[in-house]
N, C-alpha and C positions, 0 to 999 in steps of 0.2 A: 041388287048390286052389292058386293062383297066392298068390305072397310077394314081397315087397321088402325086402329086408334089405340093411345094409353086406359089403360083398366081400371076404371071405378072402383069404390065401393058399395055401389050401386050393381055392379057386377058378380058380387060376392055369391049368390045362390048361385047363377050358371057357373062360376068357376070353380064352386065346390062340385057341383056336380059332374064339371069334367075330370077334378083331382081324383074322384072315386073310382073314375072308369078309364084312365090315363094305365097301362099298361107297358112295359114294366113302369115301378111309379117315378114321380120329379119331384127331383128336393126343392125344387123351386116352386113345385105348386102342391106343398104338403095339405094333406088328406084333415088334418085337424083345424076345424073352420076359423077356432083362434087364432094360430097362430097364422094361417093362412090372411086375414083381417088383417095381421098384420102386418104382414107382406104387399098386401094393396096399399096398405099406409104411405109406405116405405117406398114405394111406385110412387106415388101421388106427387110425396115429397119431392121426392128426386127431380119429377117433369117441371115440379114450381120453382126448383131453387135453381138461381144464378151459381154456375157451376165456371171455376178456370182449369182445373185439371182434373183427371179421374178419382175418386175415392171409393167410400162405403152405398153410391149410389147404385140402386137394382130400379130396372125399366121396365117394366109387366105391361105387355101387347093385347089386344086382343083381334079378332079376326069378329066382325057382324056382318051379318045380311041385313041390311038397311030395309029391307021393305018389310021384313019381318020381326027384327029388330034381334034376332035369335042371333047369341051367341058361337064359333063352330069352331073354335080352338085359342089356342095361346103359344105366345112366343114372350122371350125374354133378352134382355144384357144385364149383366155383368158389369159394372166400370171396371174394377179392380178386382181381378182374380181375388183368394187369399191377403183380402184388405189387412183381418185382425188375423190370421194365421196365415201360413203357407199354403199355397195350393200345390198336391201331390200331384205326379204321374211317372210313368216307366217312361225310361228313355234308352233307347234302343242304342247297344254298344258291344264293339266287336273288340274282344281282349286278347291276346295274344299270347299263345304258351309255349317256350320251346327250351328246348334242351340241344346244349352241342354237341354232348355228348353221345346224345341218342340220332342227331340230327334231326328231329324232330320241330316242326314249326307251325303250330295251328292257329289260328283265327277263329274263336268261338262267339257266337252271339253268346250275350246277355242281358240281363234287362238290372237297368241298376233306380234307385230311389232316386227321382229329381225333384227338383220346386223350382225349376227355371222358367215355371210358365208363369209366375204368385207377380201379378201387377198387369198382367194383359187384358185388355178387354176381353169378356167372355158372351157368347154365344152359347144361349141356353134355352132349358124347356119347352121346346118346339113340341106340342101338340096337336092335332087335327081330328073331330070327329070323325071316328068310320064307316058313321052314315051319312056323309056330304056326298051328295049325286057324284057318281063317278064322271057325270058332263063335266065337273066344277072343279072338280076334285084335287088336278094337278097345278091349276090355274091356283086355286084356292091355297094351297101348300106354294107356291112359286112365290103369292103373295106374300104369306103369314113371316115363310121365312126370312124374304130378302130386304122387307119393307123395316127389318134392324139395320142393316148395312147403309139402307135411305138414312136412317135414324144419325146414324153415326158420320156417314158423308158430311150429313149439315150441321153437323154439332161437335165440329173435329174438338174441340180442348175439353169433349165431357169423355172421349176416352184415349186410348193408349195408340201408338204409331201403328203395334199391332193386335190383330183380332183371332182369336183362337176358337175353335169349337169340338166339343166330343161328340163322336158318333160311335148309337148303340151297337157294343158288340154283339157278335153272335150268341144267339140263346135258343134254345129248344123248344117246340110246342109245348112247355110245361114252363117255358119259362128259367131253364135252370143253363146255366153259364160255364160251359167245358172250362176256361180258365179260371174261372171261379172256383170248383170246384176243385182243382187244379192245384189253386194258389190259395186264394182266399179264406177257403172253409178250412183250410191248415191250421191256420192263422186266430182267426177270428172266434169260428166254430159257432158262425150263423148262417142263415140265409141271406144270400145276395141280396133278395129287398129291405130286408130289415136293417144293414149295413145301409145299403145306399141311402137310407131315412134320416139314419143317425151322420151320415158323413157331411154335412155342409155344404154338396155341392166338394167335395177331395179337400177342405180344408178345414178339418177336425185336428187336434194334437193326438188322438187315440191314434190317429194311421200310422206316423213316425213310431207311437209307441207299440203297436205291433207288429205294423210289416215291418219284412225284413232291410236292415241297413245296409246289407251285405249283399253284390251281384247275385239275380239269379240266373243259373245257368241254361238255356232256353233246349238244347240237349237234353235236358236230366228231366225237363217235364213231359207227362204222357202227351201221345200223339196227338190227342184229340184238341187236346191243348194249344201245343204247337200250331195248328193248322188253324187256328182263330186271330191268332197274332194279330193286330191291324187288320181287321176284315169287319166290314159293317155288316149288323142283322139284316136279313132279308127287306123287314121290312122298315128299314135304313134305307134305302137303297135309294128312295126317292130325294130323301134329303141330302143323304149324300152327293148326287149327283148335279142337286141346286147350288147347294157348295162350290163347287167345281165350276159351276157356270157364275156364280159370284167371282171364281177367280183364286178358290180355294183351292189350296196344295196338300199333300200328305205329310206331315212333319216325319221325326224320329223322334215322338212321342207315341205309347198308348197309355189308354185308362188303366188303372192299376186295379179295377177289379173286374172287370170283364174285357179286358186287352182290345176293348174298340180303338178305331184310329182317330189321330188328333189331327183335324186340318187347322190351318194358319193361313193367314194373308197381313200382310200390308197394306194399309187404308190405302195409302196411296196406289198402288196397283191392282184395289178392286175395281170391279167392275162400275158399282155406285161413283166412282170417282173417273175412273178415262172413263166414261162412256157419260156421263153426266151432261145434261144439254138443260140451259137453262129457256126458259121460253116463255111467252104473255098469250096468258087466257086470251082468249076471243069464243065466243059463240059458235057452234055449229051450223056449219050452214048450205046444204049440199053434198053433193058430193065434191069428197078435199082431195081426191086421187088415189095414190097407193097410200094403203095405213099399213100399219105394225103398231104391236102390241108394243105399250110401256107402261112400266111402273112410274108411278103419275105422285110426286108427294108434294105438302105445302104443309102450310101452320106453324113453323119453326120449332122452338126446342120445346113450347110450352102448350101448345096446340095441337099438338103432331097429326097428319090423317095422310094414308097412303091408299091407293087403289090403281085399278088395272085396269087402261083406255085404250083406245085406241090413235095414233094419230099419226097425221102427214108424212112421210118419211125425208122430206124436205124442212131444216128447223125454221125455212124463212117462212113458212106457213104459220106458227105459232103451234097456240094448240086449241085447235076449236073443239072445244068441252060442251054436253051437253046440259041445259040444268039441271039435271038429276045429279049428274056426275060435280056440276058445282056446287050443289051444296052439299054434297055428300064431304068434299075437301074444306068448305068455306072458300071458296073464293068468288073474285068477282073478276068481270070482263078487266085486263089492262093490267092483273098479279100475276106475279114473275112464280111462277113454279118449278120444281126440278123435275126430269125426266131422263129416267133411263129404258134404252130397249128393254125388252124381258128375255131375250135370246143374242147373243152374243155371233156374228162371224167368226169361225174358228181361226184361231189366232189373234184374234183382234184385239189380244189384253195384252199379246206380248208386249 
């Protein structure tokens, strides 16, 4: 049985061993076991403390197999973007050139410096090993992912009204980033992973001080360039797409060094939130009729444990949990848990 639960320090040896093989890497699960320590601290903290509105709080997920006890990825939040700095990104704008003389009237893209996203909740460091049974595999990722947006449903004043996430830009089997190379190494005169090490997660003072302040012109860069704009990597696509069944849109935001797209939502018209059905344990006991999949969560802000059951598609049924499945949550027959489908009716968030 797969779980999500907040990350120990006890977890510290599996999590370094995923930061090593985490491809391209995350600044939120840096590769050096110190500082890394300290980021499960900083986890720990956050899940104990009585929280009234978003600050320097970072939430560190993990994804186990219960029977095994094995570790198979990591997710994160974010409360506040660019808590002690601003958080960077391109924000996509159309500028306007004309002359009457010439009659001339164009509309050009360009991508100018923003920090309108620095106070958002952020959606981050989604990992999944890539050797989790391809049986599991998407189930496993549906979970790891969405089981933050549970997080946040029930714990509305630990973050912001809205929720933001970067998705990896396109990059090459080498790993290397046409807009990076593009824009970036102009710039910088690094390598994409070594930047993204040192960037904070877009909220460094070094970015302001070397990108450029000044519009870029989306014309003037090479083709290969252009054509990544907002376009998630390959193998993006899956998270991407979880997103979007969260309830996530495509802003007029990208990342400012690999030009991935930036989705947003609205707590209020995620999925964790209309589709939310609160309901009481009860026992398993037969057959309950037609089931569907749901994301199954309890434990409140300090407890946390989410997983994926099966149940009644009637909520007057409750939800008859097996005991596996209840203690894997903590709960007992007659607890109110939240439940959301894991697959949405199209339309159904309008």
């Amino acid at each position: 049985m797969l779980i999500v639960r907040p990350a120990r320090l006890s977890d510290l040896d599996a999590l370094e061993r995923m930061a090593r093989a985490a491809h391209p890497v995350l600044h939120s699960l840096p590769r050096d076991r110190g500082v890394l320590e300290t980021r499960v601290a900083l986890s720990e903290d956050s899940f104990r403390a009585d929280v009234d509105f978003p600050g320097e709080e970072f939430y560190l997920f993990v994804i186990e197999e219960t029977r095994t006890q094995a570790l198979l990825g990591t997710s994160s939040i974010v409360a506040s973007a660019g808590y002690s700095e601003p958080f960077y990104a391109f924000r996509n704008d159309a500028l306007i050139h004309a002359s009457r003389e010439l009659k001339v009237s164009r509309k050009i893209h360009a991508l100018t410096m923003s920090h309108e996203l620095t106070g958002k909740s952020r959606l981050t460091g989604f990992y999944i090993d890539p050797d989790v049974r391809e049986t599991t595999h998407d189930d496993a990722a549906h979970l790891l992912s969405r089981a933050r947006m549970m997080y946040v449903a029930a714990n509305r004043k630990r973050f912001s009204e809205d929720v933001f996430s970067l998705m990896l830009g396109v990059t090459d089997a080498a790993g290397v980033s046409p807009f990076w190379e593009a824009v970036g190494r102009k710039f910088f005169g690094r390598d994409f992973e070594q930047v993204e090490l040192e960037s904070g997660g877009r909220s460094r003072t070094f970015i302001a001080e070397v990108m450029p302040s000044y519009p870029l012109y989306v014309p003037l860069l090479p083709a290969e360039a252009q054509r990544v704009l907002g376009e998630p990597d390959e193998g993006a696509l899956l998270a991407y797409d979880i997103h979007l069944e969260e309830g996530f849109e495509p802003d007029r935001f990208v990342d400012i060094f690999d030009a991935g797209p930036v989705l947003t939502v609205a707590v209020e018209r995620s999925a964790s939130v209309v589709a939310n059905e609160i309901r009481v344990v009860r026992s398993a006991q037969g057959n309950a009729g037609t089931a569907l999949p749901y994301l199954i969560a309890a434990g409140g802000a300090h407890a946390f444990r989410c997983a994926l059951g099966d149940l009644p598609s009637a909520r007057t049924q409750g939800a008859p949990l097996s005991d596996d499945l209840k203690q894997a949550l903590g709960v007992a027959d007659n607890a109110s848990i939240r439940c959301v489908p894991l697959h949405q009716a199209s339309g159904e968030l309008q």
